[in-house]
C-alpha beads as a LAMMPS data file, in Angstrom:
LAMMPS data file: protein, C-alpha beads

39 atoms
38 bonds

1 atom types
1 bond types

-500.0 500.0 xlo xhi
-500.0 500.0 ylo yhi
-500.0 500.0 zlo zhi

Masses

1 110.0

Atoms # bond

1 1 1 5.019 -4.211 11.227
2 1 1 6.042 -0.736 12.268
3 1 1 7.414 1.634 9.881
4 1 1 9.100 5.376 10.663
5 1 1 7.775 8.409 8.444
6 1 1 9.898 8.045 5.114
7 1 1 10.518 4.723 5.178
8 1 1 10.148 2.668 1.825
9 1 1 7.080 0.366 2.214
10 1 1 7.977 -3.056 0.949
11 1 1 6.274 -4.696 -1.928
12 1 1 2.878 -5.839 -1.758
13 1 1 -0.134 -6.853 -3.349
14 1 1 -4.160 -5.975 -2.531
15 1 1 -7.507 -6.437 -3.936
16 1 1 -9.319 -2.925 -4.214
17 1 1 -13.092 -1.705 -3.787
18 1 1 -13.821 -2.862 -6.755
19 1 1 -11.954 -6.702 -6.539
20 1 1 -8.935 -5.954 -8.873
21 1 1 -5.478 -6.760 -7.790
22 1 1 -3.600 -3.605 -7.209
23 1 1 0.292 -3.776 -6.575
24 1 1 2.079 -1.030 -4.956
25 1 1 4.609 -1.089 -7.745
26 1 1 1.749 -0.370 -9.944
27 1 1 1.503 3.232 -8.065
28 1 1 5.271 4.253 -8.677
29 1 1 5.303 7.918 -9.347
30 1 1 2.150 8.669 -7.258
31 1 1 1.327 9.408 -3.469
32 1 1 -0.241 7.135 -1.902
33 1 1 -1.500 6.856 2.251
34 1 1 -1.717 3.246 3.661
35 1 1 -4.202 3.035 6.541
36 1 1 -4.442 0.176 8.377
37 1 1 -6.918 -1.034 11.477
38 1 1 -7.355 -3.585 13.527
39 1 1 -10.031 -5.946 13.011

Bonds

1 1 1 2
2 1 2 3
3 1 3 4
4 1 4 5
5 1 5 6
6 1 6 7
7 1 7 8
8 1 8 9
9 1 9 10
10 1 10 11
11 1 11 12
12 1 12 13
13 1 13 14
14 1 14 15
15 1 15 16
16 1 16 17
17 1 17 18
18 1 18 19
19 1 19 20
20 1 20 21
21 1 21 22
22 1 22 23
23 1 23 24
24 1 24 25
25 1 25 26
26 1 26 27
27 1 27 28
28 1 28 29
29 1 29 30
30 1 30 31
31 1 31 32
32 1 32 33
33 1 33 34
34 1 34 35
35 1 35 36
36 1 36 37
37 1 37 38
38 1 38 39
């Protein structure tokens, strides 16, 4: 999925570093970079 700078990300969910659940609505209010790589 391709997104243009400034476009709204869409909802998701991810387990971080440490194995917690982490939602991106759980960020609201705070910067946040996605990087993502091929396997």
């Amino acid at each position: 999925m391709a997104l243009s700078p400034g476009t709204v990300a869409p909802a998701f969910q991810a387990i971080d570093t440490q194995g917690r659940s982490v939602a991106l609505a759980d960020l609201a209010g705070k910067t946040v970079v996605l990087y993502f790589y091929p396997k």
